[in-house]
C-alpha positions as CSV (number, residue, x, y, z in Angstrom):
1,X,0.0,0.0,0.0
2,X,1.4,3.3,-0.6
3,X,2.8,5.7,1.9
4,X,0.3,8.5,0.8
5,X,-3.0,6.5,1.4
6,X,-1.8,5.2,5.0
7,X,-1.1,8.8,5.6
8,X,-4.0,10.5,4.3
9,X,-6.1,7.6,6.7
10,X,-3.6,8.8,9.8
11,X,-4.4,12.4,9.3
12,X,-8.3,12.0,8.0
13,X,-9.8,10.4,10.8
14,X,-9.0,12.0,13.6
15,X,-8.9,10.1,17.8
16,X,-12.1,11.6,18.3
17,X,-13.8,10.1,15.2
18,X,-12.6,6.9,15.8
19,X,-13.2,6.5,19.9
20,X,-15.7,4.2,20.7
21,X,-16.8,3.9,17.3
22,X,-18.3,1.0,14.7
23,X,-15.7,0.6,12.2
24,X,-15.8,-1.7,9.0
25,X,-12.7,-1.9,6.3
26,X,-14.2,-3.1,3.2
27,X,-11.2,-4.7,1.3
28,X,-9.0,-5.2,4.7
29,X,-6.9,-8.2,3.4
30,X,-3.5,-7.0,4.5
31,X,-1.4,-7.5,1.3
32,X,1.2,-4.8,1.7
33,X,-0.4,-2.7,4.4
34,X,-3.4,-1.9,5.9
35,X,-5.1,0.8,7.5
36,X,-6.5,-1.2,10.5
37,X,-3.3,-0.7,12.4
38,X,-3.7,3.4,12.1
39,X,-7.4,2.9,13.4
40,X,-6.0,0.7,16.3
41,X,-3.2,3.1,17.3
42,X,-5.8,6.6,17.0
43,X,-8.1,5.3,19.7
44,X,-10.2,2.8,20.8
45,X,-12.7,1.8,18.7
46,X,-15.9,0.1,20.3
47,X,-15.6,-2.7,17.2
48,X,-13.7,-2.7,14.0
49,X,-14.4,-5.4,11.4
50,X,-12.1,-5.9,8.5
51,X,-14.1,-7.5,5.5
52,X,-12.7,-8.6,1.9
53,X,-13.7,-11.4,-0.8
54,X,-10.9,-14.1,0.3
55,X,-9.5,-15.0,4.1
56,X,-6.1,-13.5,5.1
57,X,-4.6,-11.4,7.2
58,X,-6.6,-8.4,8.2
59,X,-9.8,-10.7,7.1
60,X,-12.4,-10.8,10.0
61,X,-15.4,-11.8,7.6
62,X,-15.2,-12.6,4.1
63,X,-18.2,-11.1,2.0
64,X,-17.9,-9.0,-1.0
65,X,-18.8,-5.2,-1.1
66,X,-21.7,-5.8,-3.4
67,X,-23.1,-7.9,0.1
68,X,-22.3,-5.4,2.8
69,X,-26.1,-4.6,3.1
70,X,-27.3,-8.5,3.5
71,X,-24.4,-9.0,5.8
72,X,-24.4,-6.2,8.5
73,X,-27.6,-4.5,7.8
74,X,-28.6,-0.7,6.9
75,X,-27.4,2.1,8.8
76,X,-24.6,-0.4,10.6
77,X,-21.0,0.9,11.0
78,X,-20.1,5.2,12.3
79,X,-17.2,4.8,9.7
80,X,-16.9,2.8,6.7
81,X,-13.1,2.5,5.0
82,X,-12.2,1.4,1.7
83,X,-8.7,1.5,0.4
84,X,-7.8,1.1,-3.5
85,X,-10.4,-1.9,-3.3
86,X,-12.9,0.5,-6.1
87,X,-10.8,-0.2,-8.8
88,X,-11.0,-4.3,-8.5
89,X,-14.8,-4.3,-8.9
90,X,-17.0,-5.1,-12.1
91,X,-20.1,-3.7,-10.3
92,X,-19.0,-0.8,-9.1
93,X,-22.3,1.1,-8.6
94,X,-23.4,-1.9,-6.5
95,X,-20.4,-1.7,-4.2
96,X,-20.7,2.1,-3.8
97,X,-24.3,1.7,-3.0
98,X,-23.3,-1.1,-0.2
99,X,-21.0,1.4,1.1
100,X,-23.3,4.5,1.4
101,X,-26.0,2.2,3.1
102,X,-23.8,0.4,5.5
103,X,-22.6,3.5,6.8
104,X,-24.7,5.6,9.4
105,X,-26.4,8.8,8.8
106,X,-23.4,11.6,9.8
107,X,-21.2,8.6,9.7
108,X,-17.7,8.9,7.8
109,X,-16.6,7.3,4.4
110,X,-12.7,7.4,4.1
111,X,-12.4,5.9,0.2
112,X,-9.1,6.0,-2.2
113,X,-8.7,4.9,-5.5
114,X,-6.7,5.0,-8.7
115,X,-6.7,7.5,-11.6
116,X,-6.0,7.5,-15.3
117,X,-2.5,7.4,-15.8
118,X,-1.9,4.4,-13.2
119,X,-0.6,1.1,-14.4
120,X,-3.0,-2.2,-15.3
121,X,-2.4,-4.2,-12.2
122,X,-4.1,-8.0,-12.0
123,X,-5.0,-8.5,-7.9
124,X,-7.8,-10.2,-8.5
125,X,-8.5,-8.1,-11.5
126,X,-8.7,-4.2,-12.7
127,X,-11.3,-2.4,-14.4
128,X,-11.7,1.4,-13.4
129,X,-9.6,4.8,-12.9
130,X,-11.7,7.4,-11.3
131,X,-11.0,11.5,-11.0
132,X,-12.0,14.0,-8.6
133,X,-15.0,14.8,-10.8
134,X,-16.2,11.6,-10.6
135,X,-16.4,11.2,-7.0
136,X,-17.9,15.0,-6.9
137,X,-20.9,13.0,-8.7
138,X,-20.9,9.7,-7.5
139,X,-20.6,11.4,-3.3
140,X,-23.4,14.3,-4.7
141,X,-25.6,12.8,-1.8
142,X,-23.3,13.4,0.7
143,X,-20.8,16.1,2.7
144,X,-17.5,16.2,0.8
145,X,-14.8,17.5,3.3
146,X,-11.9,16.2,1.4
147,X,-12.0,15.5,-2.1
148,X,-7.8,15.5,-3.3
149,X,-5.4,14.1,-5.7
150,X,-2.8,11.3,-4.5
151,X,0.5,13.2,-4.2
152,X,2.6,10.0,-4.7
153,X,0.6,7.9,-7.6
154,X,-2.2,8.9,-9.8
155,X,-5.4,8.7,-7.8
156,X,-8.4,10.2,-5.8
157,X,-8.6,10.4,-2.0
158,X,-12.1,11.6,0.0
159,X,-13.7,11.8,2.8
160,X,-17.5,11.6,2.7
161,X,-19.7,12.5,5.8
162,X,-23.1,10.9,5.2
163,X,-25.8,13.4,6.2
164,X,-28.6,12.6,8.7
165,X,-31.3,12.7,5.7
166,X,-29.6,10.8,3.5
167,X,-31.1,10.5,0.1
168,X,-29.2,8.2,-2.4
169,X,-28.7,10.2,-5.4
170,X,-29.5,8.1,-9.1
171,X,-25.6,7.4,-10.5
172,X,-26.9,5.6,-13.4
173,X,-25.4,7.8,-16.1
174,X,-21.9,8.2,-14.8
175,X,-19.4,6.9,-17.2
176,X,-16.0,5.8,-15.9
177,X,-12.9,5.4,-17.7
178,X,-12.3,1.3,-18.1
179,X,-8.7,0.9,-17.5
180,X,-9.5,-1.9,-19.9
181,X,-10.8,-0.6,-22.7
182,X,-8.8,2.8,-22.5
183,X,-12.7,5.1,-22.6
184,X,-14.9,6.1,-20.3
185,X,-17.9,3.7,-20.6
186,X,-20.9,3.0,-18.1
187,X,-20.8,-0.5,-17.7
188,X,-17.8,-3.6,-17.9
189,X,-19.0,-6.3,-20.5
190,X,-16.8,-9.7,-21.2
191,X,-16.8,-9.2,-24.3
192,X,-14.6,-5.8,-23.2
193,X,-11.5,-8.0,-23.0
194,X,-11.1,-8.3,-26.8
195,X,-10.7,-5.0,-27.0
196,X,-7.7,-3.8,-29.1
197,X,-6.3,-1.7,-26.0
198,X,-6.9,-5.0,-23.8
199,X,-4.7,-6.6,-26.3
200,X,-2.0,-4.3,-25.7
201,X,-2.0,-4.3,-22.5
202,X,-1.5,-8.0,-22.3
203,X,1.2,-8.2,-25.0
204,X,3.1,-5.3,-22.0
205,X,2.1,-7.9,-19.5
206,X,3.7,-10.9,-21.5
207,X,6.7,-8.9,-22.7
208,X,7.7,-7.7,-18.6
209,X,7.1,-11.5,-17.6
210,X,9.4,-12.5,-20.7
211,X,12.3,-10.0,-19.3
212,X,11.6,-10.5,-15.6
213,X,12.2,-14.5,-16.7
214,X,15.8,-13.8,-18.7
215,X,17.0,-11.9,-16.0
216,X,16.4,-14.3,-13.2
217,X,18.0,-17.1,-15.7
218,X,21.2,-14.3,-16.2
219,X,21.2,-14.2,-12.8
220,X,21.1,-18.2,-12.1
221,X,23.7,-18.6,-14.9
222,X,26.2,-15.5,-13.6
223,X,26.2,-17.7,-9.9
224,X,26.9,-21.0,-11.3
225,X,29.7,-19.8,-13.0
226,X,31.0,-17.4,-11.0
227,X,30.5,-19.1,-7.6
228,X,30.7,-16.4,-3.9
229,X,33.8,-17.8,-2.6
């Protein structure tokens, strides 16, 4: 995980907004990093739950985003975090809609996510870049009090306060741009992945794994003859 997103989660939720709250990490599987650890340190939570959609470390419950609601309930957690886990899902209305509702009226969302311009990356999979403007639309229901751009990587970090007459707002017609097909589009089909820029971005893929390969034989080879005394 980068530096920037664990630091933006240290200095965006403050002791006070975590003490003796509900807390639930949607994508918690600690990979490399995790912002439980920051929550843990701040104060004392009354119950933090990590959730993601395999077991591991970090992993209290496994249950997808898209499941949230049927899991916990409406209206269950004071503050809901999600950490460059929007990118990774085909539905991502659905998940954003599990994450509104899960959270309590003048609860806290703490999201961050990738732009354009950051790599194709395959844990599990990768389908969307969003920008600030997007999450200006998609959050429209809600308080934005932090809405910036990643200052290490291309991405979007925000902090959403849910307001006590919440109102979902209708994000049908908002088009993101498919890291997979290289255009904004409203929707991930199958069929996506025979797209030309797809292609591409495999034959990249194929040609890194190719040279990551040679070198480790170079290497293998330079040791066998030239043996560490």
């Amino acid at each position: 995980m980068h530096a920037s997103v664990l630091l933006f989660a240290a200095t965006r939720l403050t002791p006070d907004d975590v003490r003796n709250r509900r807390i639930l990490e949607v994508g918690s599987h600690d990979v490399n990093g995790s912002v439980g650890a920051i929550l843990g340190i701040w104060g004392s939570p009354a119950e933090y739950v990590g959730v993601d959609i395999t077991d591991g470390p970090g992993v209290d419950v496994v249950c997808s985003a898209q499941k949230l609601i049927d899991h916990f309930g409406e209206d269950s957690f004071d503050i809901v975090v999600s950490t460059e886990m929007l990118v990774h899902v085909r539905d991502w209305r659905d998940a954003v809609h599990n994450l509104k509702r899960v959270c309590k009226p003048d609860g806290l969302l703490l999201l961050t996510t990738r732009s354009r311009g950051f790599k194709y990356h395959t844990y599990p999979d990768d389908f969307w870049r969003y920008e600030l403007h997007d999450m200006e639309e998609i959050f429209s229901d809600c308080e934005i009090l932090a809405n910036v751009s990643d200052p290490q990587w291309p991405g979007v970090f925000v902090k959403i306060r849910k307001p006590r007459d919440f109102s979902e707002n209708d994000i049908a017609g908002v088009r993101l741009y498919s890291v997979i097909t290289g255009q904004r589009q409203d929707r991930f089909l199958e069929s996506d992945r025979r797209h030309r820029h797809f292609r591409r971005i495999q034959a990249k893929l194929r040609r890194r794994a190719l040279r990551k390969r040679l070198r480790g034989s170079l290497l293998t080879l330079r040791r066998r003859l030239f043996p560490t005394p």
